[in-house]
N, C-alpha and C positions, 0 to 999 in steps of 0.2 A: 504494500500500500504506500503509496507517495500523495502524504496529507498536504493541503494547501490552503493558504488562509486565504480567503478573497474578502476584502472589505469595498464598502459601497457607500460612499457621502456625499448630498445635496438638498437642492430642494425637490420637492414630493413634485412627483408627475405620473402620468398612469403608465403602468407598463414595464417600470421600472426593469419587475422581479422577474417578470414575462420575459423582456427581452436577455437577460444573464441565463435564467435556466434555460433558453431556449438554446442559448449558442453553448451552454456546458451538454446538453441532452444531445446536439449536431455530432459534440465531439468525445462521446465518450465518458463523461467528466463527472462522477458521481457526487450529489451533495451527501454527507454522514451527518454534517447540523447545519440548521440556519437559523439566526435572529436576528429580527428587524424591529426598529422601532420608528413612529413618526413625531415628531415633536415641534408643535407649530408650524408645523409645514414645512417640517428639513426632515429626509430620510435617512435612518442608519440603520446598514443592514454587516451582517459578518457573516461569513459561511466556511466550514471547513469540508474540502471537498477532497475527494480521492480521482489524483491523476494519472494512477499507473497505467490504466486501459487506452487511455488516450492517445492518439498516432503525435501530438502535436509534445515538442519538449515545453519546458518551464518559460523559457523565456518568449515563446510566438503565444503560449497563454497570455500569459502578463501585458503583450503588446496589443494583443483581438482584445482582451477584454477592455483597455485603457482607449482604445480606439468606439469600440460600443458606449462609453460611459459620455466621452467628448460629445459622441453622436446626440445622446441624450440629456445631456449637463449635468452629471455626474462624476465625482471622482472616484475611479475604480480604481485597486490594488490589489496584487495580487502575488503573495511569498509563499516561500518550501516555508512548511511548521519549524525547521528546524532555526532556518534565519530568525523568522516572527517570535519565537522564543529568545533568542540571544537580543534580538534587540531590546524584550522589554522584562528584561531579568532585572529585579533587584539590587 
């Protein structure tokens, strides 16, 4: 299993969740969790997804997904769990 954190921050528009699970279910890309929250009309969403399946490596994720986010004005992000942990280690 190759975990991945993808985070998702902006203002609320429809479609958001549609359009990420749509292009992780295109490519293989399992979600294991997702929470989202909307707070006066800004979305924050995290999901830790499983990329092992996926034809696509880490880093054309990271760039499809960042490009879908522009698309939509959102800021997408997208790390190996292992980075996401070291960066926000105590």
């Amino acid at each position: 299993m190759k975990k991945t954190i993808i985070t998702v921050v902006g203002k609320d528009t429809v479609g958001i969740i549609a359009k990420i699970c749509n292009y992780l279910a295109d490519n293989n890309i399992n979600i294991e969790d997702i929470s989202q929250t909307i707070i006066q009309g800004y979305f924050n969403m995290m999901m830790i997804a499983d990329t092992a399946k996926s034809d696509k490596g880490a880093e054309e994720i990271a760039e499809d997904l960042k490009a879908i986010g522009e698309s939509i004005g959102v800021i997408i992000r997208c790390q190996h769990e292992d980075i996401f942990n070291m960066m926000h280690r105590i």
